[in-house]
Residue, then its C-alpha position, 0 to 999 in steps of 0.5 A: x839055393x833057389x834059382x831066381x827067374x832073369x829078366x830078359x825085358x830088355x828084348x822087348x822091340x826086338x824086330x819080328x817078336x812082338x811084346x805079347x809074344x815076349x812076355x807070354x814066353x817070359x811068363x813061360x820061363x818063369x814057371x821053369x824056374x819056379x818049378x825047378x824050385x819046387x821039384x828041388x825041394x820036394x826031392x830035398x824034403x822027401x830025401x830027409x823024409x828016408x822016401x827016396x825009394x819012393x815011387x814018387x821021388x824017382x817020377x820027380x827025379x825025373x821031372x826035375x830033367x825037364x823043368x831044370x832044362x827048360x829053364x836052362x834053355x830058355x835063358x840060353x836062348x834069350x841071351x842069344x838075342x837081341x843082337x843086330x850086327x851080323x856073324x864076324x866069319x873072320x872071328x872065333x865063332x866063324x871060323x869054328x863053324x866053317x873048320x867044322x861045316x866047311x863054311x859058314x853057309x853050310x852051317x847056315x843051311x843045315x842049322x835052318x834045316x834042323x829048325x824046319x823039321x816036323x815037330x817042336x823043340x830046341x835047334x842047338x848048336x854044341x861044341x864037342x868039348x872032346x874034339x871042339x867039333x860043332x853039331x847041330x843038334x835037335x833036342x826033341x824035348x828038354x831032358x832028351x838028346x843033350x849030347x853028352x859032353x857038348x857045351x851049348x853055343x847057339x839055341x833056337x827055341x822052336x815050340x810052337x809057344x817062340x813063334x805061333x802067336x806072331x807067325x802061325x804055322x810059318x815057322x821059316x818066318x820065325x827062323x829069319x826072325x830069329x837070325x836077324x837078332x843073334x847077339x853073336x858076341x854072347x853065343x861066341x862067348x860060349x865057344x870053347x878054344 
């Protein structure tokens, strides 16, 4: 089964993305999406082919971790958007966060400040699917430190491709940005009991 690319236009106008940005970064899923496709079936056809031994079937096996998770991502982190109303904190989601934060705010604080470290890649916030306890978490890469056994409930993409074009090196900008069009309902849909 192919994986299709999801058409994520109807983001376009959202306050603080403009358009090119957008469809630059539509074009940049797309490619996952693709390559998941192919990294698949060269592991298929080598496979079939009696070369899983290969050397060239263990580097796609783990090429396959980043391409499939980049396109993960990114469609996380495009349906969490396009929201305009602001977190219900008497609801599932708020309530998760300040039994686990200690309050709204304190989450706020520390999932900004996981965004504003040196270097690039995800801010997720997952949800021990052990405990039910949330955590922020920086993902530097997209197939390295996915917690296991976590469940992704918030992601912020923080590549330099999500912001440079409209805000250049200010990524806090890109961060208020991005906190101006949470879709809340769908990351709470995300929320286990």
């Amino acid at each position: 089964m192919a994986y299709t690319a999801k058409d994520y236009a109807a983001l376009i106008g959202m306050e603080g993305f403009s358009e090119t940005l957008l469809k630059n970064h539509f074009t940049l899923y797309q490619g996952y999406v693709t390559n998941t496709n192919k990294v698949l079936d060269s592991l298929k056809a080598m496979l079939a082919d009696g070369k899983a031994a290969t050397p060239e079937f263990a580097e796609l096996k783990r090429r396959l971790g980043w391409e499939f998770n980049g396109m993960r991502l990114h469609e996380l982190y495009f349906e969490n958007l396009g929201g305009k109303d602001a977190l219900d904190q008497a609801g599932k989601l708020g309530k998760a966060l300040a039994a686990s934060f200690g309050s709204y705010d304190e989450w706020l604080k520390d999932f900004r400040a996981t965004g504003t470290m040196r270097g690039i890649g995800w801010v997720v916030l997952y949800q021990d699917t052990t405990s039910g306890q949330l955590i922020n978490f920086w993902v530097n890469e997209h197939d390295v430190a996915n917690p296991a056994g976590c469940s992704p409930i918030l992601i912020m993409d923080v590549f330099e491709h999500a912001f440079m074009l409209d805000y250049g090196l200010k990524r806090a900008d890109y961060i208020e940005a991005f906190f101006k069009n949470i879709n809340w309902a769908a990351a709470e849909t995300r929320l286990r009991s």
